[in-house]
Every structure is written in C-alpha cells, then in structure tokens.
C-alpha positions as CSV (number, residue, x, y, z in Angstrom):
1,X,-56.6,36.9,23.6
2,X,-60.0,38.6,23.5
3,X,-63.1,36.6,24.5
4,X,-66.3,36.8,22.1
5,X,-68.1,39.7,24.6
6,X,-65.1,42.1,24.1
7,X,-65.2,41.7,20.0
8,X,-69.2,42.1,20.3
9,X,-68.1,45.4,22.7
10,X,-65.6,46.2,20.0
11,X,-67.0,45.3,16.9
12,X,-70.6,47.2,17.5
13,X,-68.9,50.4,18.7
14,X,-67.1,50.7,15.1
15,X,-70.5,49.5,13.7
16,X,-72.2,52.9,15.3
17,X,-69.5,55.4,14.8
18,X,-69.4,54.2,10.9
19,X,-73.2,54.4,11.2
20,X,-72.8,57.9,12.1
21,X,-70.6,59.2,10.1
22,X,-72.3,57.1,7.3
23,X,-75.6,59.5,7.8
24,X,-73.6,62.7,8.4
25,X,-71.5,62.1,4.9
26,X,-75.5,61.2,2.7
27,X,-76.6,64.8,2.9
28,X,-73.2,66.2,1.6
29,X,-72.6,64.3,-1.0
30,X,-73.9,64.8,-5.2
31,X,-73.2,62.3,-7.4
32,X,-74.3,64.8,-10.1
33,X,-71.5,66.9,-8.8
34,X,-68.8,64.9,-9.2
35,X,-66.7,64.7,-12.2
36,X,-63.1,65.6,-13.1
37,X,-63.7,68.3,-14.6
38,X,-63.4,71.4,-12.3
39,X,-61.9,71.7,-8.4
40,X,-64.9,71.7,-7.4
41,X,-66.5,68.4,-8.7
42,X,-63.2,66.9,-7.9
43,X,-63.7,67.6,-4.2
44,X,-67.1,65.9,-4.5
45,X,-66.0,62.9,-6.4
46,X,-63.5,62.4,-3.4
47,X,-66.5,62.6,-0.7
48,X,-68.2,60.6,-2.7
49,X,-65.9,58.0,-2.8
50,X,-65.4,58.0,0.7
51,X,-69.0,57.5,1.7
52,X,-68.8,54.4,-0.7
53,X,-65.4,53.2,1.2
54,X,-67.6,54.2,4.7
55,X,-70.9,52.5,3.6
56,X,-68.5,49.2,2.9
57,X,-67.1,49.4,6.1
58,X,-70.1,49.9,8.0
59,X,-72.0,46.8,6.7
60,X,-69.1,44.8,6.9
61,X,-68.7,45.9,10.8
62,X,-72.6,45.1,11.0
63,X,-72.3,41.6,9.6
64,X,-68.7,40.8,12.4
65,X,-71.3,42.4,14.8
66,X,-73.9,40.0,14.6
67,X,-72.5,37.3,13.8
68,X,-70.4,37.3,16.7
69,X,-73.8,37.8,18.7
70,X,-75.0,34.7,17.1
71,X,-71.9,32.8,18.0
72,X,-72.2,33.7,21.4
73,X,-75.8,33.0,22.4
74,X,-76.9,30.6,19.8
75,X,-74.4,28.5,18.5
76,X,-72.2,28.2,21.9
77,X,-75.3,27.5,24.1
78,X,-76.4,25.0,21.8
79,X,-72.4,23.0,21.6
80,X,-73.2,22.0,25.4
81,X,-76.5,20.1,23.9
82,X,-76.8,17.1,21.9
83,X,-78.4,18.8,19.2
84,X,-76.4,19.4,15.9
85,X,-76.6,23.1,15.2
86,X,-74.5,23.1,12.2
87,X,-76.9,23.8,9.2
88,X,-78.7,26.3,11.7
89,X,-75.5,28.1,12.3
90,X,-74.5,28.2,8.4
91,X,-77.9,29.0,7.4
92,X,-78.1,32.5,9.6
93,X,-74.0,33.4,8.4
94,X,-75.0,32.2,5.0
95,X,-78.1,35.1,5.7
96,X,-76.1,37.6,7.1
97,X,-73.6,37.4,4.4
98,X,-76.2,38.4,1.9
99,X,-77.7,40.9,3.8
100,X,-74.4,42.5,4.0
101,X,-73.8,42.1,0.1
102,X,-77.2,43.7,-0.5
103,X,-75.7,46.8,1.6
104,X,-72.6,47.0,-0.2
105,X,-74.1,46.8,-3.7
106,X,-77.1,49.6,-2.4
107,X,-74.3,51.8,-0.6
108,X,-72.7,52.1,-3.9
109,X,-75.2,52.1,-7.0
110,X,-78.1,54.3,-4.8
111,X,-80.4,52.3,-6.1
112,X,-83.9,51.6,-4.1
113,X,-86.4,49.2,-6.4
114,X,-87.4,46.0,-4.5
115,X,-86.7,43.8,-6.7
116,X,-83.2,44.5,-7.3
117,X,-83.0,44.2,-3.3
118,X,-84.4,40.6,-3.5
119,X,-82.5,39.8,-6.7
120,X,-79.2,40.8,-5.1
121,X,-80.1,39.1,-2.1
122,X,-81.2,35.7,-3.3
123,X,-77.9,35.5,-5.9
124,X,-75.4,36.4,-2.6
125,X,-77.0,33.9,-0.5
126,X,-76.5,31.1,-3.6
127,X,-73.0,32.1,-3.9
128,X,-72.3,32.2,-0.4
129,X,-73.5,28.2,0.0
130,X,-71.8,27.6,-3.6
131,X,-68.0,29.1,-3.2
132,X,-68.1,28.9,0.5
133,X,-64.7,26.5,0.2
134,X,-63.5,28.8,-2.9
135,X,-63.5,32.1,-0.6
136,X,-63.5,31.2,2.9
137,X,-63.5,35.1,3.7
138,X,-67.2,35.0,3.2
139,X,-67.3,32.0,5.5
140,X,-69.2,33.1,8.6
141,X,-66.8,30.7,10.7
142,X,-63.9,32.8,9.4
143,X,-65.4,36.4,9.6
144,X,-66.4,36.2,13.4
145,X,-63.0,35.0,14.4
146,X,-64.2,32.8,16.7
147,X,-61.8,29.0,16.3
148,X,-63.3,26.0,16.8
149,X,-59.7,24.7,18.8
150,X,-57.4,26.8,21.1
151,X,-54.0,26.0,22.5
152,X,-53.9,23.2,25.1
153,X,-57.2,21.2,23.4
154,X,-56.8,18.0,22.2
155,X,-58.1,17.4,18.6
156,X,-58.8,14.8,16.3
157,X,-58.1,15.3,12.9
158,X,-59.2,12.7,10.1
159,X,-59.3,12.8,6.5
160,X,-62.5,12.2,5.2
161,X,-60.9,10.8,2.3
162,X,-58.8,7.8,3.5
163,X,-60.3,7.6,7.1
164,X,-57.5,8.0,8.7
165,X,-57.2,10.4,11.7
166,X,-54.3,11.8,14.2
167,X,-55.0,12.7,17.5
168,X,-52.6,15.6,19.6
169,X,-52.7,18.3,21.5
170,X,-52.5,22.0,19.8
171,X,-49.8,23.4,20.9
172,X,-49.2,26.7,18.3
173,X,-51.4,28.5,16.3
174,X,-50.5,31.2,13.8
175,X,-52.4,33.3,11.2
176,X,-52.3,30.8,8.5
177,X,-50.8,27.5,10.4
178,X,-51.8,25.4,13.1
179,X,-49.3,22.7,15.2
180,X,-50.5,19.5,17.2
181,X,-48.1,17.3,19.2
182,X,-49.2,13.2,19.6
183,X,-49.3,11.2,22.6
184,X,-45.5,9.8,20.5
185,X,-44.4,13.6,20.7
186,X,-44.9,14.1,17.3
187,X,-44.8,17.8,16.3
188,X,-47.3,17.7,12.6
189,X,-48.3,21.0,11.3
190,X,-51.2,21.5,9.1
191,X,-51.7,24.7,7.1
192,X,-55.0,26.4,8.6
193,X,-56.5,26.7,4.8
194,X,-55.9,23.1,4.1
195,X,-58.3,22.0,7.1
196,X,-61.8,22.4,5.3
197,X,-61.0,18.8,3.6
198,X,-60.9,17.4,7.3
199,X,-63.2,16.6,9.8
200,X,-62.1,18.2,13.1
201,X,-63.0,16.8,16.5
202,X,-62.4,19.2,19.5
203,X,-61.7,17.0,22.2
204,X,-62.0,19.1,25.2
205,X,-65.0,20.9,24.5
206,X,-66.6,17.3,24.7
207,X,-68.6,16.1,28.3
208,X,-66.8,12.3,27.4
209,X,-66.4,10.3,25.0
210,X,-67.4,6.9,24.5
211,X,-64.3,3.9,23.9
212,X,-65.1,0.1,22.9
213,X,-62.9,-2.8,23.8
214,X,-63.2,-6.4,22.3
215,X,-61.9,-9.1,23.9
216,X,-61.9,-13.3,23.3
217,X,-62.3,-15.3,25.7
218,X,-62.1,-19.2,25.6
219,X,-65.7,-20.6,24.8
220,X,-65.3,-22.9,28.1
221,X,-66.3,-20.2,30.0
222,X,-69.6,-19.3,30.9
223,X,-71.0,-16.3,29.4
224,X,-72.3,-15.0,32.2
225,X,-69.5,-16.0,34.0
226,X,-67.3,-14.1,31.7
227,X,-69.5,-10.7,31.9
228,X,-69.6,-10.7,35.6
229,X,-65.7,-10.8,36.0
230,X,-65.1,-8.4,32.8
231,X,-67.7,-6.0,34.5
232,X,-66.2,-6.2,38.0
233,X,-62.9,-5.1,36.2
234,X,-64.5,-2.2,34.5
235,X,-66.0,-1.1,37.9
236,X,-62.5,-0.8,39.6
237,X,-61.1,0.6,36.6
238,X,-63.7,3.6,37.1
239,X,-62.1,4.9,40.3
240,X,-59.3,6.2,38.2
241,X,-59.2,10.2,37.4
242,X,-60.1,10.5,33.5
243,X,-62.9,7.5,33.6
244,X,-66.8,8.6,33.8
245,X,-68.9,6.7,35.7
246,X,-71.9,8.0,34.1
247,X,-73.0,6.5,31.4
248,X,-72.6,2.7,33.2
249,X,-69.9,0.8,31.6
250,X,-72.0,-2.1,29.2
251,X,-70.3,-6.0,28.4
252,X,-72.6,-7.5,25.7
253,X,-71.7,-10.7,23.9
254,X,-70.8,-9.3,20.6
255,X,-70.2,-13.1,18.5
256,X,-69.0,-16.9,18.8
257,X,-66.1,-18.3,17.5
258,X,-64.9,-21.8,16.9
259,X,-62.7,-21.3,20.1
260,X,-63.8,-18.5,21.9
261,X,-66.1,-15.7,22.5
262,X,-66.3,-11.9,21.6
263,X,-67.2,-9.5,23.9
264,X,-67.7,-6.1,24.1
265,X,-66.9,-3.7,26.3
266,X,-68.5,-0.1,26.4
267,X,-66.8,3.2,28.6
268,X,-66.7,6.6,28.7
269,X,-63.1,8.9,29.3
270,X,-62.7,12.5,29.7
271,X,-60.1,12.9,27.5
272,X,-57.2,14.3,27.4
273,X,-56.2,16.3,30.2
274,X,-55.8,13.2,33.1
275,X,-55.7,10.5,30.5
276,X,-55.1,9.7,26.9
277,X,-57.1,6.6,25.5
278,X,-53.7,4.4,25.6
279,X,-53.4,5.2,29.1
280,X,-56.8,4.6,30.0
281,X,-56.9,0.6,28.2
282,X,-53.5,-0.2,30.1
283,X,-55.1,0.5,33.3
284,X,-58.4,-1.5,32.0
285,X,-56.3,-4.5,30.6
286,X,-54.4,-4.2,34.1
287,X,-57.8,-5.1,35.9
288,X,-59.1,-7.7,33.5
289,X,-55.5,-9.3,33.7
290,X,-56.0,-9.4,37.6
291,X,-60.0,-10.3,37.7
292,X,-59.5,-13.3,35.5
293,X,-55.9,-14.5,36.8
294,X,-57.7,-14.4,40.2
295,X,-60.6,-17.1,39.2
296,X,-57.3,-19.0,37.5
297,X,-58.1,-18.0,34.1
298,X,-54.5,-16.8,32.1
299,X,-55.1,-14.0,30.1
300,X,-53.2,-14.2,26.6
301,X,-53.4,-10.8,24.7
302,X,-51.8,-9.1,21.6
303,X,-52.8,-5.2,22.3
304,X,-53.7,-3.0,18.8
305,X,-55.3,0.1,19.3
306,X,-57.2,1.4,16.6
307,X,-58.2,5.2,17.6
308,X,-60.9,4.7,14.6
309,X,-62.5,2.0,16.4
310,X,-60.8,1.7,19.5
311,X,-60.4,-2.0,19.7
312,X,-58.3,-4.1,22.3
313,X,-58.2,-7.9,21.4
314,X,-57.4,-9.8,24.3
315,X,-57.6,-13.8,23.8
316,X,-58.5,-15.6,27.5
317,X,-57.2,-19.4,28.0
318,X,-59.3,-21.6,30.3
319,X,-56.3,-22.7,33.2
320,X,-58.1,-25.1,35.6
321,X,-61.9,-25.9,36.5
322,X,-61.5,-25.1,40.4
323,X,-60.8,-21.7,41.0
324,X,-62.2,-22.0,44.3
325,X,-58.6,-24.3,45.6
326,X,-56.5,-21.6,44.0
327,X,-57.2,-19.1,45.7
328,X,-57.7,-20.5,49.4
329,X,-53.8,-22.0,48.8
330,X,-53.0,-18.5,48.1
331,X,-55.5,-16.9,50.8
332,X,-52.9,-15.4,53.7
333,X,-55.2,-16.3,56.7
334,X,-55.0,-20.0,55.8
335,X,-51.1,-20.4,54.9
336,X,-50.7,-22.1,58.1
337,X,-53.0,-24.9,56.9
338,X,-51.6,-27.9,55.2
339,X,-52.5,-29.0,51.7
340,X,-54.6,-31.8,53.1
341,X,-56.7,-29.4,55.6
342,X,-57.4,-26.6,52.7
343,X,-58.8,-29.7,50.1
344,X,-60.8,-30.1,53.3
345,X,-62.4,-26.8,53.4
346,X,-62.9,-26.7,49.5
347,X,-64.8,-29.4,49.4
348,X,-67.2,-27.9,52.0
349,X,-67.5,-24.1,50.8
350,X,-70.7,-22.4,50.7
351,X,-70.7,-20.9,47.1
352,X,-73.2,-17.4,46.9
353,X,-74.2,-15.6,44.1
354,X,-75.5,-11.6,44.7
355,X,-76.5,-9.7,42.2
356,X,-75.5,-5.7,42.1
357,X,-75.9,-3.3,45.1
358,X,-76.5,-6.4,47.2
359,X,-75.4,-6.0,51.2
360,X,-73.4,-9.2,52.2
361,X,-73.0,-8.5,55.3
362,X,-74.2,-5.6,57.8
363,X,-72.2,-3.7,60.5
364,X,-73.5,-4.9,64.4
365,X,-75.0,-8.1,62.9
366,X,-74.4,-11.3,64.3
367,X,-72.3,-13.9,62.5
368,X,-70.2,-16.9,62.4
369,X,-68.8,-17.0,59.2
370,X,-65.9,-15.6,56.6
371,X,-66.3,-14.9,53.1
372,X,-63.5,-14.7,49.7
373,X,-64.8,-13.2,47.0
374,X,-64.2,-14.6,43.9
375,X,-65.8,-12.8,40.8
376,X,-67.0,-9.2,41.3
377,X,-66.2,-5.6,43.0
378,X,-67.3,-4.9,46.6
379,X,-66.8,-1.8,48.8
380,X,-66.4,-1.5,52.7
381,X,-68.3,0.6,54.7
382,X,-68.5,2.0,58.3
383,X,-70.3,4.3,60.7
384,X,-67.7,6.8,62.1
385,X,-68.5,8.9,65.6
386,X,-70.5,11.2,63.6
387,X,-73.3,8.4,62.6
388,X,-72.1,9.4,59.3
389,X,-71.4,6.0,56.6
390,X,-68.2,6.2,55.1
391,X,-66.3,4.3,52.7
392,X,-63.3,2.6,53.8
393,X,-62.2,-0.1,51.8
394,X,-63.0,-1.4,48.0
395,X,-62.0,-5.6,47.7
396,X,-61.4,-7.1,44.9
397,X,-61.0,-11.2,43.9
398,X,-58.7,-13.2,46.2
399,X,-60.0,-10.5,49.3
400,X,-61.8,-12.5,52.5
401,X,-63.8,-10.4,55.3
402,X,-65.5,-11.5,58.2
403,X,-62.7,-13.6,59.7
404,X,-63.2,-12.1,63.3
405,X,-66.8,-12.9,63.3
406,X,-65.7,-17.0,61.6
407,X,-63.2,-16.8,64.4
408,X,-64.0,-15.0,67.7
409,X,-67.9,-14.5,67.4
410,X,-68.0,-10.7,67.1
411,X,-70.2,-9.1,65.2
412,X,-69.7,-7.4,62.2
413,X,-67.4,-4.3,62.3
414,X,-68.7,-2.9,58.7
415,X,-71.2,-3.2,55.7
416,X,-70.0,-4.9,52.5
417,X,-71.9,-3.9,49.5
418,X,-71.5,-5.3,45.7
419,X,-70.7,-2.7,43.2
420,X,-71.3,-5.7,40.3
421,X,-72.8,-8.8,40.4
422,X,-70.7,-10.7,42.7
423,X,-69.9,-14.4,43.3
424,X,-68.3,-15.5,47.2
425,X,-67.2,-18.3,49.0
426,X,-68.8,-18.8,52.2
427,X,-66.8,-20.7,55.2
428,X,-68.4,-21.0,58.1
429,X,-67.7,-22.2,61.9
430,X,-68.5,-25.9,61.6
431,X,-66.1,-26.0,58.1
432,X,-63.8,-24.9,60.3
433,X,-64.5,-26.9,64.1
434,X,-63.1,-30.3,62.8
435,X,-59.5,-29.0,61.7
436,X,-59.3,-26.9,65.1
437,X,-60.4,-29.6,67.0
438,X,-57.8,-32.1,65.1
439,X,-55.0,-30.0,65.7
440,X,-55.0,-27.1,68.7
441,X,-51.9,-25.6,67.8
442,X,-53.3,-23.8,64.6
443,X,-55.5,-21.8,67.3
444,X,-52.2,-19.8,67.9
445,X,-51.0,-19.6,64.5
446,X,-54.4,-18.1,63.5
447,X,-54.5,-16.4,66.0
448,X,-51.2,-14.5,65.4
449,X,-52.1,-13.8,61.8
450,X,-55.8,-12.0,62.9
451,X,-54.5,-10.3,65.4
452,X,-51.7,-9.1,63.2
453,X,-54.3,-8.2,60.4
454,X,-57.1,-6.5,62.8
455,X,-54.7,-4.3,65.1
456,X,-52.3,-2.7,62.4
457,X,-55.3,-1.6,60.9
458,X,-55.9,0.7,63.6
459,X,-52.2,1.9,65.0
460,X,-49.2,2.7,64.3
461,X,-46.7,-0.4,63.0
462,X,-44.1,0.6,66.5
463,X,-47.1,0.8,68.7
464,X,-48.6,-3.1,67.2
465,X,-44.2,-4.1,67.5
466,X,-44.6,-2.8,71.7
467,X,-47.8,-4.8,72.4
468,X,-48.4,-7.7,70.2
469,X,-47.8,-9.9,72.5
470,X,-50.9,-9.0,74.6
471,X,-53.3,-8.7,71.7
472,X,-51.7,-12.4,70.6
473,X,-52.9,-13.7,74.1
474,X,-56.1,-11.9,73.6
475,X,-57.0,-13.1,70.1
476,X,-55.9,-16.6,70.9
477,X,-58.4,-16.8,74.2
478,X,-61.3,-15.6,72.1
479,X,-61.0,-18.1,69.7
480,X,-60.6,-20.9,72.3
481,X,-63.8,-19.6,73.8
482,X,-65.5,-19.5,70.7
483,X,-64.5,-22.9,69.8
484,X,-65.1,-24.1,73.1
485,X,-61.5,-25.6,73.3
C-alpha cells in the first residue's frame, strides 16, 4: 500500500507531463479547422478532441494533487489536536472541486470572460456541498484516496438513526466492501457506499478514550469513605497495560437513592490493541470486589455494559461496622494470637488518616510501630547501592509493614508512600508489651513467622530451608531484647 508522499510524488508527476503536453497540443490545434468534411479537418477534429480529453485529465490530476497535499499537511497534522478540522477540510475539497470544474468547462468551450469563470465557479462549489452524498466521486474524501480506517484498527460504527453502534476490528477491505470482526468474533460486513449514513469512530488513531462506570453502594457508607476505597481500586487498576494514567481517574457522587448511592467513576483506555473495554471493567470490578471485601463490605453486582454509555452497575451491601477485627483475624503475622488477644489489640488500634502522596513511614527512621492498611493504595520504596530510589513493592488493603521495627526496634528498611488518600491502623509496642509479657511463648511463634517473612525476601527458598534455624534464634533474641524479656 502506498503512503500519501508517494501518491503526491505520483500524482504531481502525471499533473506536469499532462501540463506539458497540454501546452504543446494549444498551438496545433483549430477549432475552425475541424469538421468532417475533408481528411484534413478530420485530422484536426481528432487533435482537437484529444486536447479536450488531455485538458480533462490534467485538471483532474491537479485537483488528486492538491488535495492529497492538503490531506497530508493540513488535515493529518491537525487529527493529532483537539481541534475539529472537518468543515475546514470540506470547505478547501469543496474549493478545489470547483476550481477543477471551472478547468474542465474552460478546457473545452475556450471561453475567457470573467464572469462566466465566477459563474461556473460559484454553481460547482453549490453543487459540490448539495449532491456531495448523491456523487460521492466529487467527494474530496473519496478523490484523494486517503481512508479514514485501515486493516488492524478498531472502529466504531453507529447509526445515527437508531443510536446504536458495533464496535470490531477491520479485518478486510475491498474496493466497494469493508469487514469488521467483534470482540464475540463476529465477522459483519458493511458495503463501503452505505457508510455515509454512519458515524465512524477510528479507534486507533485516538490518544485514549474516556469510559464511565456507575456503581451503588449502600447509603450506610460514608461518602467519603466510599470514594477513598473506589479510588484506591482505580489506582491499582492503572498499572495494567491498556489503562492511562493521564487524565487522573475522577469518583464523584453522581445521586441518592432510597438505599444507596450512585457514584461515578471516570478512566481513560488505550483501546484496542492491549485491551478491549470488557476486558478493561473485569479487571476494574476485580479491584473494587477486593478493596471493599477487604474493609468487610460484600459487593453485590449485575454487570451490563452499554458501549453507548459505558455503564457498570454494581450494588454494595454494608456486611459489619468493624472492619478493623476482620482483618487483624485474617492478618498472617497475628494467626498465632487467640481470639481473646486480637479483641485486645482492636480495641487499642491507632486509626490514621493521610491524604494522597503522603510518606508513612521513611527509610533509616526510627520506629516502634506496625501498620495494616485498610482503605487506599500505597507503594514501597528503597535506596539500592546506587543511591538511586526504586520501587519495590505496591500494598493493597489487608497489607501490614513495619513489623521489624513494632518487633525488634530496627529502623525502617523502606519509604511507604500513598498513591490515594489512605486510611491505616497503627499498632504500636505498648499494644503489643501486655500480650508478650502474659504469655512468652508467642515470642517464638512470632518470631518464626518474621523471620520467615523478612529472609525469603532476600534468598533463595533452599538457602532460607538450610539456615532457618539460625535466623529463628536470631529473630527470637531481638525481640526478647526489645521487649526486655
């Protein structure tokens, strides 16, 4: 397939040879001359004819030529902006074309008074706008050859009549049809002809496009509350290929109901070549299932997706007013703690509330404290050998950090930042100093399960098997000392 600079290239070299031999044939030829009559005015009825066939030809290569130059550095430069170039586009074709109908029309009568130029000119431009549909030949779209979709884009095509619209990928395209194939692997073909009554959305020649989800949730829950978690979600969901995270996501409280709450969510997608749009709300409603079952909320949903609007409606169920209990039954650091010594530690917790891009804690600091987070997004973040800061780690709800410092005394080992607004559960050393003190023989237990955690993060699963032993023995002594048992 040619690009656009090689039909310019081509188009223009046939536009000056016909130019050429255009003025070579004007001083042969005598219209006086030529009749039927004799041999001779035969011959220069014929060369007459031919410089009208010529003189067609050349205008017609002049009008391909520039319109092709328009395509290419106006109307393509202008598709990467947000400015609609459309009537600018069909105004200069709609010009051309009557420039080049003026030509045809001079080429052939000989005639030279200015107003039949302007007359000529102003009644092809009219007809041009007017039967544009009727002859689509005339269409400057159609005469420059240059198509608005290629094979492998993805494409919307909705009729303006009914509002209805089917998305696919073009996967053939012939002189006077065109085939898509749906995400269903659908195969719908649509003759080429038939497609001015449609509005055409060229996916892939798009930066993103924007999706919106609406979702219930129970009116018990906060609204703020319900924001923070259904932005956290949206955050995590971002790391995926296909997702942009530029524009931000947006939540905004869209309406009440008698029960619950709307809310809207707001994300671009680069669609379609990593992800279609059902793809990209089951990894969405995946994360929103997680963030709210975490904080013990149970999500109740019935998915309908609407490509028109692009509506989820997911309908949240308030499941219990402690979250906070839930999740330290389920927290793996503190399975070794009976039911009695966890309803301990709830009813102490340290509850902290930081807002977006808000350090928690800081590598090298000081600290005698863990934290679970419980609504929100955070990364990890450490300083390798080369003083560079890396991310490491991303936690979401039900994660704890900073159980060596809540434990042994050492200082931080990394920076934890929010990526949304974030809610945590502090416990700190003197939560923690009366159930040690109780009962001595969690210091081993505990200190099997840090040790477990903190080496295999840094070797090999065989090599933690070999010494495990000795980092038991070591982990359990630190947090004797620290406990000053």
């Amino acid at each position: 397939m040619q690009s656009n600079k090689t039909k310019i290239l081509r188009f223009g070299f046939y536009f000056v040879l016909s130019l050429i031999l255009l003025f070579s044939l004007q001083e042969s030829v005598s219209p006086k001359e030529a009749n039927l009559d004799t041999f001779s005015g035969l011959w220069e009825l014929i060369k007459l004819y031919f410089y009208y066939f010529v003189g067609i030809i050349a205008w017609t290569l002049g009008y391909l030529f520039i319109v092709n130059l328009v395509d290419v550095f106006i109307k393509q430069p202008l598709e990467g902006t947000k400015k609609d170039s459309t009537f600018l586009i069909n105004l200069v074709h709609s010009t051309l074309c009557g420039i080049a109908t003026v030509g045809w029309f001079l080429t052939v009568l000989h005639l030279r008074g200015f107003s039949f130029y302007i007359t000529i000119f102003i009644l092809s431009f009219i007809i041009m706008l007017i039967f544009k549909n009727i002859f689509p030949s005339f269409s400057g779209k159609k005469l420059s050859l240059s198509k608005p979709y290629s094979v492998g884009d993805w494409i919307e095509i909705k009729d303006l009549r009914s509002n209805n619209s089917i998305i696919g990928e073009v996967v053939d395209i012939k002189r006077k049809t065109m085939q898509i194939k749906t995400e269903s692997n659908l195969y719908i073909s649509y003759a080429k002809s038939a497609l001015e009554a449609y509005q055409l959305i060229n996916y892939s020649k798009v930066n993103g496009i924007k999706f919106d989800n609406k979702i219930l949730i129970s009116s018990d829950v906060d609204p703020e509350r319900a924001k923070r978690i259904i932005f956290a979600a949206v955050m995590q969901t971002l790391n995926n290929d296909g997702f942009l995270k530029e524009p931000e996501p947006k939540v905004f409280v869209q309406r009440f109901h008698d029960y619950t709450t709307e809310y809207k969510i707001k994300y671009w997608i680069l669609p379609f070549k990593q992800l279609t749009p059902d793809e990209a709300n089951d990894i969405l409603n995946k994360n929103l299932y997680m963030h709210f079952s975490k904080v013990g909320i149970n999500l109740n949903y019935t998915k309908s997706i609407n490509y028109t609007i692009n509506v989820d409606k997911n309908e949240f169920e308030k499941k219990t007013a402690e979250p906070s209990r839930d999740i330290l039954f389920n927290l793996e650091l503190f399975k070794v703690l009976t039911p009695e010594e966890i309803l301990s530690i709830n009813k102490s917790l340290r509850q902290k509330l930081f807002t977006k891009n808000s350090k928690i804690i800081t590598e090298g600091d000081s600290g005698d404290s863990m934290f679970i987070l419980v609504e929100g997004l955070l990364d990890v973040f450490i300083t390798n050998e080369d003083k560079k800061r890396i991310k490491v780690a991303q936690l979401t709800p039900g994660s704890f950090f900073g159980e060596m410092s809540l434990l042994t005394g050492e200082h931080r080992s990394a920076d934890v930042v929010t990526v949304s607004e974030s809610l945590v559960y502090e416990i700190t050393k003197d939560i923690l100093q009366g159930i040690l003190q109780s009962r001595s023989e969690l210091v081993e237990e505990l200190g099997k399960t840090i040790a477990e955690r903190k080496f295999k993060n840094i070797m090999m699963q065989d090599e933690y098997d070999k010494q495990s032993s000795s980092f038991v023995k070591e982990m359990i002594h630190k947090i004797k000392t620290f406990f000053k048992m």
